[in-house]
Each structure stands twice: as structure tokens, then as C-alpha cells.
C-alpha positions as CSV (number, residue, x, y, z in Angstrom):
1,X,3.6,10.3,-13.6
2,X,4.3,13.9,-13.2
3,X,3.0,17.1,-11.7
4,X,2.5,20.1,-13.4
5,X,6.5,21.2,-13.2
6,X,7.5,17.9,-14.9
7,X,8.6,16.4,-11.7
8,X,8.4,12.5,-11.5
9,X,5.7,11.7,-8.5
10,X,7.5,7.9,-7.1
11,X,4.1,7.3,-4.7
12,X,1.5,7.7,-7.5
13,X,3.1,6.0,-9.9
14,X,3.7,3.2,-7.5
15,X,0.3,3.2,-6.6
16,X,-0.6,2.9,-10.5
17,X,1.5,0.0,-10.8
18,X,0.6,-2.0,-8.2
19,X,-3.4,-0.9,-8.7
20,X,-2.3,-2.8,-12.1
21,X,-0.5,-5.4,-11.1
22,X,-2.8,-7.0,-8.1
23,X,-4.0,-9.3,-7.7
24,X,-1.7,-11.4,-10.0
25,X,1.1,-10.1,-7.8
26,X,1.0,-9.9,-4.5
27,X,2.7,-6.8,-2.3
28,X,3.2,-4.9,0.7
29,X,3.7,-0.8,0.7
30,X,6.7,0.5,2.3
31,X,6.1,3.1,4.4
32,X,8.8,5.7,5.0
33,X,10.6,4.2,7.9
34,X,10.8,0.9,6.0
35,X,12.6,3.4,3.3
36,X,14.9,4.9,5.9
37,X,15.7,0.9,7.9
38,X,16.9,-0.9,4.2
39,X,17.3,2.0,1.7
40,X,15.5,1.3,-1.1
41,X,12.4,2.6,-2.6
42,X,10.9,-0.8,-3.7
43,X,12.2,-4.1,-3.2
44,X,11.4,-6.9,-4.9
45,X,11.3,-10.2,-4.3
46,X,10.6,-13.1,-7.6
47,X,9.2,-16.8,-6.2
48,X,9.3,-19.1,-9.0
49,X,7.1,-21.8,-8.5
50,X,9.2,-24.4,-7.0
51,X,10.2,-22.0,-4.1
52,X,13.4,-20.2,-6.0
53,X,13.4,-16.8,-5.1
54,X,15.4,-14.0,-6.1
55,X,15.8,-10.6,-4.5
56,X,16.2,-6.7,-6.0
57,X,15.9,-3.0,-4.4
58,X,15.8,0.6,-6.2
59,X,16.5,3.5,-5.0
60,X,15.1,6.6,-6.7
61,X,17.7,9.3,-6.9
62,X,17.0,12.8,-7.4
């Protein structure tokens, strides 16, 4: 996703993926407070069926 200048737009192509994904994944939108209290643009978090989870953040840098 980007705008006219070639600039990479992080919300709508978040909002792309996660129209895609859902509902086979399941996820809540940071807003920008959540950003600024753990750093990270997205985190992740994988459950596994028998309750094994494993955790990851990004953080866009421009």
C-alpha cells in the first residue's frame, strides 16, 4: 500500500490484512497509545492448539 509519493501507508495495509485474514484469525487493533505503552506496531501472538503460544512485535521504522 502506497500513496501517490510512493510512501508505505502501515494503517491501510493493516487494515487489508486483517479484512483478509478474519475471521480465521482472530485480532484486536492497537490504537496509538497501545503503540506508544509496548512499542511495537503489531504484535503477534501464535496459539497452537494445545495452548503453546508464542509471542512477536514489529516496529515499522521510517
Amino acid at each position: 500500500m502506497l500513496d501517490a509519493g510512493g510512501t508505505f501507508l502501515e494503517v491501510a495495509a493493516t487494515q487489508v490484512l486483517l479484512s483478509t485474514a478474519s475471521p480465521r484469525i482472530r485480532f484486536v487493533e492497537f490504537t496509538a497509545d497501545h503503540e506508544k505503552e509496548n512499542g511495537a506496531d503489531w504484535l503477534w501472538w501464535w496459539v497452537d492448539r494445545d495452548g503453546t503460544c508464542y509471542g512477536s512485535s514489529s516496529r515499522r521504522r521510517s
